[in-house]
C-alpha positions in Angstrom: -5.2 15.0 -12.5 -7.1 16.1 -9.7 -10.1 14.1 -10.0 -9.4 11.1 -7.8 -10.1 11.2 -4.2 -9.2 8.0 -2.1 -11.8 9.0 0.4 -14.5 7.2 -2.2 -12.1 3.9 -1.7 -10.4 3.6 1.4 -10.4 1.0 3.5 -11.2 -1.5 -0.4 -10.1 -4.9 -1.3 -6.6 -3.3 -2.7 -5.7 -1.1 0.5 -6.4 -4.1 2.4 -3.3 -5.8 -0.2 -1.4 -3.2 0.1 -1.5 -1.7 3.5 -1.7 -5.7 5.3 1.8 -5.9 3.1 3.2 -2.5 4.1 2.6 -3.7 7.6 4.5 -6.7 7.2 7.7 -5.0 5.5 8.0 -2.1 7.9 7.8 -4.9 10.9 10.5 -6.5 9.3 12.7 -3.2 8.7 12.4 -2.0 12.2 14.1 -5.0 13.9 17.0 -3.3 13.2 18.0 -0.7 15.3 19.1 1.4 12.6 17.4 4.7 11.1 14.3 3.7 8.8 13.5 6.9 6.3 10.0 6.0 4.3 8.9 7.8 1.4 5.4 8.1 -0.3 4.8 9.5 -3.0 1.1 9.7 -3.3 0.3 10.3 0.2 -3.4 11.1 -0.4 -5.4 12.7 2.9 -3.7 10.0 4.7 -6.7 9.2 7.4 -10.2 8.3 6.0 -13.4 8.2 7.9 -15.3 4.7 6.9 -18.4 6.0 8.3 -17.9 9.5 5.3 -20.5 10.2 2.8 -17.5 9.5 0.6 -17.1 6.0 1.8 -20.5 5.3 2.1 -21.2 5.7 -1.5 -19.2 3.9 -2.4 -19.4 1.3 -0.6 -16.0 -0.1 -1.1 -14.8 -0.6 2.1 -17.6 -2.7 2.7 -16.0 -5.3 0.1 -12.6 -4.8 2.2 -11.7 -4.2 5.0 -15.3 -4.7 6.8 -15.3 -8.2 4.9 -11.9 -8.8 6.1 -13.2 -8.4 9.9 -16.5 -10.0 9.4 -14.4 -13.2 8.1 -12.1 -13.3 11.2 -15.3 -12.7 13.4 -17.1 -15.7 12.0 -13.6 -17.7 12.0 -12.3 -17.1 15.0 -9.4 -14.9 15.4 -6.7 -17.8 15.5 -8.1 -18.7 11.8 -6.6 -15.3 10.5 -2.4 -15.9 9.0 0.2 -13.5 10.9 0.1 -11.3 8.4 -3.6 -10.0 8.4 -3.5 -10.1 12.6 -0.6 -7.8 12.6 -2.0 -5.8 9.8 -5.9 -6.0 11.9 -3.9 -5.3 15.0 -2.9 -2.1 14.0 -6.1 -0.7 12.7 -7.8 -1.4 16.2 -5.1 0.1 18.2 -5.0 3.4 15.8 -8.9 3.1 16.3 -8.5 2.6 20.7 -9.5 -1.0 20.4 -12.9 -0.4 19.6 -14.6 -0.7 16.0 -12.5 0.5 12.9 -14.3 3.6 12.2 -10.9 5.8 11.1 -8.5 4.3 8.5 -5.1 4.9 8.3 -3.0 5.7 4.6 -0.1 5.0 4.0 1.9 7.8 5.5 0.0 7.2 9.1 0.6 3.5 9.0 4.1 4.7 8.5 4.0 6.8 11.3 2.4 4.4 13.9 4.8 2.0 13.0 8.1 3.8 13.2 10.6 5.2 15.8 11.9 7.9 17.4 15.0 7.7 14.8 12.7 7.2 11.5 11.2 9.8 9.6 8.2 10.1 7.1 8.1 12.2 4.0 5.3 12.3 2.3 4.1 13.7 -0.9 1.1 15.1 -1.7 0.0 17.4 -4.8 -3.9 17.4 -4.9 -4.8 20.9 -2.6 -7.7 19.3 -1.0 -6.0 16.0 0.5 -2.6 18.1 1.2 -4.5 20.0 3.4 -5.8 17.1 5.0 -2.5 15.3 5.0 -1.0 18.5 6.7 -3.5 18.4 9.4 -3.4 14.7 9.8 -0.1 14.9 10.4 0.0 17.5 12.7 -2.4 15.7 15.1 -0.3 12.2 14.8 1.4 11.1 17.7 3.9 9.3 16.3 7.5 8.6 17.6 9.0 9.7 14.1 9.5 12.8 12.2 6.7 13.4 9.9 7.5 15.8 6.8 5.6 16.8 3.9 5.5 18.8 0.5 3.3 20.0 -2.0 4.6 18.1 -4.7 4.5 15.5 -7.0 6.0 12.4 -5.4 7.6 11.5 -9.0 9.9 14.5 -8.6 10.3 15.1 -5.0 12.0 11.4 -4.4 14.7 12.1 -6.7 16.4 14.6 -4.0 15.7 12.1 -1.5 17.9 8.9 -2.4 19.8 8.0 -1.1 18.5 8.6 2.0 20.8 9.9 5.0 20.2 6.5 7.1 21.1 4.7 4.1 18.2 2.6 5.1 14.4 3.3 3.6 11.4 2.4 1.8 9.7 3.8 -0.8 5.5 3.8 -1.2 4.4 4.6 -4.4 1.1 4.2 -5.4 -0.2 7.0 -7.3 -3.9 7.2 -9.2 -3.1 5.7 -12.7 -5.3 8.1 -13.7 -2.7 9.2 -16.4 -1.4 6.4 -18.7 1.5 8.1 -18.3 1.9 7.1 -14.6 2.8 3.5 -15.6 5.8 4.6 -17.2 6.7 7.4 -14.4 6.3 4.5 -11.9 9.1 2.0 -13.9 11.4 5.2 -14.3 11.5 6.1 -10.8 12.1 2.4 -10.0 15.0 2.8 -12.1 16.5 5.4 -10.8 16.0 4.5 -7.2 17.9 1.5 -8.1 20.9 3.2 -9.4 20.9 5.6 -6.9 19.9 3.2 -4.1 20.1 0.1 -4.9 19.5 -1.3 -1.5 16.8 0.2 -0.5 13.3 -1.6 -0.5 10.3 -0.1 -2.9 6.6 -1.2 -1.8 4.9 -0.4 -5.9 0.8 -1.0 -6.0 -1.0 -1.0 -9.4 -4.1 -1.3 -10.5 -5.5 -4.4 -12.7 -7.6 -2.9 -15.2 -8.0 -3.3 -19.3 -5.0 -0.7 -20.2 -1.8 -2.8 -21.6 0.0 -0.5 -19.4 -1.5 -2.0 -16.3 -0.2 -5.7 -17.6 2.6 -4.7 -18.7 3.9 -3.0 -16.0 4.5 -6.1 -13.3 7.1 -7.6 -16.2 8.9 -4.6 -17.1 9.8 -3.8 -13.2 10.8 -7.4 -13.0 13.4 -6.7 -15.7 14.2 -4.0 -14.4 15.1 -5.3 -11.0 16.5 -8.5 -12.2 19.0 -6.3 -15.0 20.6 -4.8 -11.1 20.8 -8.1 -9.5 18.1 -6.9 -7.0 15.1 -9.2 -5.6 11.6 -8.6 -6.3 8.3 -10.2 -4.8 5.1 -9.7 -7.1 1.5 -10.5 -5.5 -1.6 -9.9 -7.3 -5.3 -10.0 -6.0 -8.7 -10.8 -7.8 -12.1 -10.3 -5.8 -14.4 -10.8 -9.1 -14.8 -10.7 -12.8 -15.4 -8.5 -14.7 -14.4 -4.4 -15.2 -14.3 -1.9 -12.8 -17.4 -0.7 -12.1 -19.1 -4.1 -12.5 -20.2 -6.6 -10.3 -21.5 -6.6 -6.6 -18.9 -4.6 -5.1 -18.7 -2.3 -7.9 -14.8 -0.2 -8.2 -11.8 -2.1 -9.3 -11.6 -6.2 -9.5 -8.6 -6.7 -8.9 -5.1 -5.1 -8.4 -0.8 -6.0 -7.3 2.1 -5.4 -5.2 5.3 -5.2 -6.5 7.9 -5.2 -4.0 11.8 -4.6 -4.3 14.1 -5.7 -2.2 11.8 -7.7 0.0 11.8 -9.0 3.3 13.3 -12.8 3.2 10.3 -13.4 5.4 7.6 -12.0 3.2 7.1 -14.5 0.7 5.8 -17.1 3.2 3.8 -14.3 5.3 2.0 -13.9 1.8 1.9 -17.7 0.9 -0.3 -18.0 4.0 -1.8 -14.6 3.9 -3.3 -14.5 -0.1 -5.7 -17.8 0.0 -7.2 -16.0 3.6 -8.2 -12.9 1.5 -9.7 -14.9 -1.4 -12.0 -16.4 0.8 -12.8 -13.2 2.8 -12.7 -11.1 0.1 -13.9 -13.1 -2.8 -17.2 -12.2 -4.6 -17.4 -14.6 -7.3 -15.6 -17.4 -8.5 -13.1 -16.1 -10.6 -11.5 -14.8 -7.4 -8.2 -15.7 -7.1 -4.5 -14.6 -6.2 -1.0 -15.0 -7.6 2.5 -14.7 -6.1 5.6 -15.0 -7.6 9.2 -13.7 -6.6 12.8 -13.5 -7.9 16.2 -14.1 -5.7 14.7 -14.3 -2.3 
């Protein structure tokens, strides 16, 4: 359980996905003035130098993010949808305004994002990147309180709902290494629903040949529809083929589920999805899907 890194893949096609749409949902929970509390459960290192042996073979975020920019540099910067600006935006002010050289996990997107009455817990189990997160952490100069354990994220969040605020967000977006992970993720969405069934859950898989990976997106649906809750469900193809194929080699494709969404998000991601196909894109089999359920 300890072989995956995210060094090797930050800043890829899928943290693009997922970190442009935790950027969109956090703006959205912040309007009100009330206390945000955010949990990840798979914090990983948490910042990631682009420029790291790790990243540079693999190349990944070459594919990603670095496309992504390269896109709105030949397009113009009005070309880009709100979401991807405000998502673009915060990556060149956590990097000063100059070139995106340090990437930002989860937990620090988090943490630049949030305020003075938020807080951050994040969980980490893998000794090398807790050690990193720690650190990171340590040095972030964000407004909110920043907390973190050695532990896995699966167990630690079920002392955490409901949260005090009664307001939060849940990140959860652990390796898959384990086929078990599939099913820990749909349990845990389960049981934050009954114990708080309000709050919002930000879920991103993988797309890969397992059954578990496909059959995932329609078993949290279900589950979110069998407690009258909403869900929003985005998916994102770059190529064909399996992971470790292709031109930009690593994983082809992967989703967002999202619980309890933003009313606004849908159409952010209507506008946002067709932008990273053609930035992103690396064959024509690339393509997106979004779907969504009472909202």
């Amino acid at each position: 359980m300890f072989s995956y890194r995210h060094a090797f893949h930050a800043g890829n096609h899928a943290d693009v996905l997922k970190h442009a749409t935790l950027v969109a949902v956090l703006q959205h929970l912040t309007l009100k003035e009330g206390a945000l509390s955010v949990v990840d459960t798979h914090a990983g290192a948490g910042l990631y130098k682009l420029d790291s042996n790790s990243a540079t073979t693999s190349a990944e975020a070459e594919f990603g993010i670095k496309a992504l920019l390269a896109h709105i540099s030949k397009h113009g910067k009005a070309s880009a949808p709100a979401l991807l600006s405000a998502y673009v935006g915060m990556l060149r002010q956590f990097n000063g305004g100059k070139d995106i050289k340090m990437y930002p996990g989860s937990p620090i997107i988090a943490a630049e994002l949030l305020r003075t009455q938020d807080r951050v817990m994040a969980f980490e189990v893998h000794p090398t990147d807790h050690r990193l997160l720690r650190t990171t952490l340590e040095q972030a100069t964000s407004r909110a309180k920043l907390l973190m354990d050695r532990k896995d994220g699966f167990e630690g969040i079920r002392s955490l709902l409901p949260p005090v605020s009664r307001r939060g967000l849940v990140v959860c977006d652990p390796s898959y290494e384990l086929k078990t992970d599939y099913a820990e993720v749909l349990n845990m969405t389960v049981e934050a629903l009954r114990r708080f069934a309000t709050g919002s859950m930000l879920i991103w898989y993988p797309l890969v040949g397992r059954p578990e990976a496909h059959d995932l997106p329609r078993k949290l649906k279900n589950a979110v529809a069998k407690a009258g809750k909403s869900w929003l469900h985005a998916t994102l193809q770059v190529r064909a083929g399996a992971a470790g194929q292709g031109t930009g080699g690593g994983l082809g494709a992967s989703g967002v589920f999202v619980v309890n969404p933003p009313h606004t998000l849908k159409a952010q991601m209507q506008e946002a999805l067709p932008y990273l196909v053609e930035a992103l894109g690396q064959d024509t089999h690339a393509a997106f899907k979004l779907e969504s359920h009472g909202n």
